[in-house]
C-alpha positions in Angstrom: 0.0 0.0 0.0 1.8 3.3 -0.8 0.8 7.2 1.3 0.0 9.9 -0.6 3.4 11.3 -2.5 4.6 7.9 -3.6 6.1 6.3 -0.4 5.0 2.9 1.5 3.4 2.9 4.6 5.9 1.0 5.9 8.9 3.3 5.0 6.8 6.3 6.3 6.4 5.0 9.4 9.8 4.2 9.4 10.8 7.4 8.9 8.4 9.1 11.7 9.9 6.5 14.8 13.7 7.2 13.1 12.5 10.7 14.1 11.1 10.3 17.3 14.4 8.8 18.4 15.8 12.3 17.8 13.5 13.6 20.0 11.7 16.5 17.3 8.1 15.9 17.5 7.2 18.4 15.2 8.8 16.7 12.4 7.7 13.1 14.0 4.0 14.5 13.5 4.7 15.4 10.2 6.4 11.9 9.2 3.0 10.0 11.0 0.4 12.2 9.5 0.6 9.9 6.0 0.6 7.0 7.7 -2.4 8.2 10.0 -4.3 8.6 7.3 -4.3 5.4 6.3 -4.7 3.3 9.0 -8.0 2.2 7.7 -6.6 0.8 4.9 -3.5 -0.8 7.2 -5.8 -3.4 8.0 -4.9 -5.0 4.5 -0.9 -5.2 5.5 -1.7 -6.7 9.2 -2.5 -5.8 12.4 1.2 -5.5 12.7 1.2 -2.6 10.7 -1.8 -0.9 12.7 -0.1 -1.5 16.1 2.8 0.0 15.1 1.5 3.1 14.0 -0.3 3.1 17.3 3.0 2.8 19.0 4.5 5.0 17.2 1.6 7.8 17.9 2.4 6.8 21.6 6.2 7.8 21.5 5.2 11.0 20.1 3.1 12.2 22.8 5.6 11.1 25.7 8.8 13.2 26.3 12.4 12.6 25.3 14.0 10.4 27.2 17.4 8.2 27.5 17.1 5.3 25.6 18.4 1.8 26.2 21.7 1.6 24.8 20.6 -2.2 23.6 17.9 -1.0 22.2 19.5 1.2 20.4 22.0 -0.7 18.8 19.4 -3.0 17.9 17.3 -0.4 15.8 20.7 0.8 14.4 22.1 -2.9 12.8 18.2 -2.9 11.8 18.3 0.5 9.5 21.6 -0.1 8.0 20.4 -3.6 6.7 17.7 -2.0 5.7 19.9 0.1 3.8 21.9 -2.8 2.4 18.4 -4.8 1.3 17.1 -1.7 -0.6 17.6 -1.5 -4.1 18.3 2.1 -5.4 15.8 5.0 -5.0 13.8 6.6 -2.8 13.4 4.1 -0.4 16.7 3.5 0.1 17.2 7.3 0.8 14.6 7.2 3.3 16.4 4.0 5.1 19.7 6.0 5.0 18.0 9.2 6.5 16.4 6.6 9.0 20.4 5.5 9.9 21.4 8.9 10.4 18.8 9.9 12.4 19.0 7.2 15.2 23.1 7.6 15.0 22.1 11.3 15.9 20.2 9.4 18.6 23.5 8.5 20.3 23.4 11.4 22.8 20.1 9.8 24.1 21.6 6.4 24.3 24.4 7.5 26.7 21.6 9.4 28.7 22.2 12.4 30.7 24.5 10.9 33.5 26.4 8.6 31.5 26.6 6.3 34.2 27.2 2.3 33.8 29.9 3.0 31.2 27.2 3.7 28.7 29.6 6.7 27.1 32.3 4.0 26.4 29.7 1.1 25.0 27.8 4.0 22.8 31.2 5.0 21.2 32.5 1.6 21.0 29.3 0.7 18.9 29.8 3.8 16.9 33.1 2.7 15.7 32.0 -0.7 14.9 29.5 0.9 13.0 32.2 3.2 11.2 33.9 -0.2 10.2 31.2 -1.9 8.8 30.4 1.1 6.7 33.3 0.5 4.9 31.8 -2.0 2.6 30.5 -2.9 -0.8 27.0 -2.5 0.0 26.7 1.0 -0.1 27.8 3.7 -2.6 30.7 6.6 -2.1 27.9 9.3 -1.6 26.1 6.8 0.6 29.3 5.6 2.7 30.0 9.4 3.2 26.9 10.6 4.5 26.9 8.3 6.8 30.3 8.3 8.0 29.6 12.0 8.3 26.9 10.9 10.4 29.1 8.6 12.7 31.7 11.0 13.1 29.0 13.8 14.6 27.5 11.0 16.7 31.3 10.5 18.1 32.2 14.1 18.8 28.7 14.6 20.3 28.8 11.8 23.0 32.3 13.6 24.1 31.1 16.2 24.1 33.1 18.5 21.5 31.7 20.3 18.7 32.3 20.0 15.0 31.9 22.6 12.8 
Protein backbone atom coordinates (compact mmCIF):
# COMPACT_ATOMS: atom_id res chain seq x y z
CA UNK A 1 0.00 0.00 0.00
CA UNK A 2 1.80 3.26 -0.85
CA UNK A 3 0.82 7.18 1.28
CA UNK A 4 0.03 9.86 -0.61
CA UNK A 5 3.39 11.26 -2.49
CA UNK A 6 4.61 7.87 -3.63
CA UNK A 7 6.05 6.33 -0.35
CA UNK A 8 5.03 2.93 1.51
CA UNK A 9 3.45 2.93 4.55
CA UNK A 10 5.93 1.05 5.94
CA UNK A 11 8.90 3.31 5.01
CA UNK A 12 6.83 6.30 6.30
CA UNK A 13 6.45 4.99 9.43
CA UNK A 14 9.81 4.22 9.45
CA UNK A 15 10.79 7.37 8.94
CA UNK A 16 8.36 9.09 11.67
CA UNK A 17 9.89 6.45 14.78
CA UNK A 18 13.73 7.24 13.11
CA UNK A 19 12.50 10.65 14.06
CA UNK A 20 11.12 10.28 17.26
CA UNK A 21 14.41 8.78 18.40
CA UNK A 22 15.78 12.26 17.75
CA UNK A 23 13.53 13.58 19.98
CA UNK A 24 11.74 16.48 17.28
CA UNK A 25 8.15 15.92 17.54
CA UNK A 26 7.24 18.42 15.18
CA UNK A 27 8.77 16.68 12.41
CA UNK A 28 7.73 13.13 13.98
CA UNK A 29 3.98 14.46 13.52
CA UNK A 30 4.66 15.36 10.20
CA UNK A 31 6.38 11.93 9.18
CA UNK A 32 2.97 10.05 11.03
CA UNK A 33 0.37 12.21 9.48
CA UNK A 34 0.56 9.89 6.04
CA UNK A 35 0.59 7.00 7.71
CA UNK A 36 -2.42 8.17 10.02
CA UNK A 37 -4.28 8.60 7.33
CA UNK A 38 -4.25 5.43 6.26
CA UNK A 39 -4.68 3.27 9.04
CA UNK A 40 -8.04 2.21 7.73
CA UNK A 41 -6.60 0.81 4.94
CA UNK A 42 -3.51 -0.80 7.17
CA UNK A 43 -5.76 -3.43 7.98
CA UNK A 44 -4.91 -5.04 4.55
CA UNK A 45 -0.93 -5.15 5.54
CA UNK A 46 -1.70 -6.73 9.17
CA UNK A 47 -2.47 -5.76 12.45
CA UNK A 48 1.20 -5.49 12.74
CA UNK A 49 1.19 -2.64 10.73
CA UNK A 50 -1.78 -0.91 12.72
CA UNK A 51 -0.15 -1.52 16.09
CA UNK A 52 2.76 -0.01 15.08
CA UNK A 53 1.47 3.08 14.04
CA UNK A 54 -0.31 3.13 17.32
CA UNK A 55 3.02 2.84 18.96
CA UNK A 56 4.52 5.01 17.18
CA UNK A 57 1.62 7.76 17.91
CA UNK A 58 2.38 6.75 21.58
CA UNK A 59 6.21 7.76 21.47
CA UNK A 60 5.25 10.97 20.13
CA UNK A 61 3.08 12.19 22.83
CA UNK A 62 5.57 11.11 25.66
CA UNK A 63 8.79 13.15 26.29
CA UNK A 64 12.37 12.57 25.27
CA UNK A 65 14.00 10.40 27.16
CA UNK A 66 17.41 8.24 27.54
CA UNK A 67 17.09 5.33 25.65
CA UNK A 68 18.44 1.83 26.23
CA UNK A 69 21.74 1.58 24.83
CA UNK A 70 20.64 -2.18 23.56
CA UNK A 71 17.89 -1.02 22.21
CA UNK A 72 19.47 1.23 20.41
CA UNK A 73 21.96 -0.67 18.78
CA UNK A 74 19.45 -2.98 17.88
CA UNK A 75 17.34 -0.38 15.76
CA UNK A 76 20.68 0.78 14.40
CA UNK A 77 22.11 -2.92 12.84
CA UNK A 78 18.24 -2.89 11.80
CA UNK A 79 18.31 0.47 9.51
CA UNK A 80 21.57 -0.14 8.01
CA UNK A 81 20.38 -3.60 6.65
CA UNK A 82 17.71 -2.00 5.74
CA UNK A 83 19.88 0.11 3.85
CA UNK A 84 21.92 -2.81 2.38
CA UNK A 85 18.40 -4.81 1.33
CA UNK A 86 17.07 -1.68 -0.60
CA UNK A 87 17.63 -1.46 -4.13
CA UNK A 88 18.30 2.10 -5.41
CA UNK A 89 15.75 5.00 -4.99
CA UNK A 90 13.85 6.62 -2.77
CA UNK A 91 13.39 4.07 -0.42
CA UNK A 92 16.72 3.51 0.09
CA UNK A 93 17.19 7.34 0.78
CA UNK A 94 14.61 7.20 3.28
CA UNK A 95 16.44 4.01 5.06
CA UNK A 96 19.71 6.03 5.05
CA UNK A 97 18.03 9.25 6.54
CA UNK A 98 16.45 6.61 9.02
CA UNK A 99 20.43 5.51 9.90
CA UNK A 100 21.42 8.88 10.41
CA UNK A 101 18.82 9.88 12.36
CA UNK A 102 19.00 7.21 15.19
CA UNK A 103 23.14 7.59 15.02
CA UNK A 104 22.05 11.32 15.88
CA UNK A 105 20.20 9.42 18.57
CA UNK A 106 23.49 8.53 20.33
CA UNK A 107 23.39 11.36 22.80
CA UNK A 108 20.11 9.80 24.08
CA UNK A 109 21.63 6.40 24.27
CA UNK A 110 24.45 7.48 26.68
CA UNK A 111 21.61 9.39 28.67
CA UNK A 112 22.18 12.41 30.67
CA UNK A 113 24.49 10.85 33.49
CA UNK A 114 26.37 8.61 31.53
CA UNK A 115 26.60 6.31 34.20
CA UNK A 116 27.20 2.27 33.78
CA UNK A 117 29.92 3.03 31.25
CA UNK A 118 27.19 3.70 28.72
CA UNK A 119 29.60 6.66 27.11
CA UNK A 120 32.27 4.05 26.43
CA UNK A 121 29.69 1.13 24.96
CA UNK A 122 27.85 3.97 22.75
CA UNK A 123 31.24 5.04 21.24
CA UNK A 124 32.54 1.55 21.00
CA UNK A 125 29.34 0.69 18.86
CA UNK A 126 29.77 3.82 16.87
CA UNK A 127 33.06 2.72 15.73
CA UNK A 128 32.01 -0.65 14.94
CA UNK A 129 29.48 0.91 13.00
CA UNK A 130 32.18 3.22 11.17
CA UNK A 131 33.89 -0.17 10.24
CA UNK A 132 31.22 -1.88 8.82
CA UNK A 133 30.41 1.12 6.69
CA UNK A 134 33.34 0.45 4.91
CA UNK A 135 31.76 -1.98 2.63
CA UNK A 136 30.48 -2.95 -0.80
CA UNK A 137 27.00 -2.53 -0.03
CA UNK A 138 26.67 1.00 -0.15
CA UNK A 139 27.85 3.67 -2.56
CA UNK A 140 30.66 6.57 -2.06
CA UNK A 141 27.86 9.35 -1.55
CA UNK A 142 26.11 6.76 0.65
CA UNK A 143 29.31 5.62 2.68
CA UNK A 144 30.02 9.41 3.23
CA UNK A 145 26.92 10.62 4.55
CA UNK A 146 26.86 8.28 6.78
CA UNK A 147 30.30 8.30 8.01
CA UNK A 148 29.58 12.04 8.27
CA UNK A 149 26.86 10.93 10.38
CA UNK A 150 29.09 8.58 12.71
CA UNK A 151 31.70 11.00 13.11
CA UNK A 152 29.02 13.76 14.56
CA UNK A 153 27.54 11.00 16.73
CA UNK A 154 31.26 10.46 18.15
CA UNK A 155 32.16 14.13 18.81
CA UNK A 156 28.68 14.58 20.28
CA UNK A 157 28.84 11.85 22.95
CA UNK A 158 32.29 13.64 24.08
CA UNK A 159 31.07 16.15 24.14
CA UNK A 160 33.09 18.48 21.51
CA UNK A 161 31.68 20.34 18.74
CA UNK A 162 32.29 20.02 15.01
CA UNK A 163 31.87 22.61 12.80
Amino acid sequence: MTAPGGTSQRSTRATALATLLVGDETKARRALAPAMAHASGAIELGARSVSGLVAAAHRVTRPPRSLDPADWERELVALRYRIWDTGPGPGRQEALAAYCACLAAARRAVGARAEDGRRERVDAILRLEERLLDSRHMSAIERGTATRAVTRSRADIAGQRLE
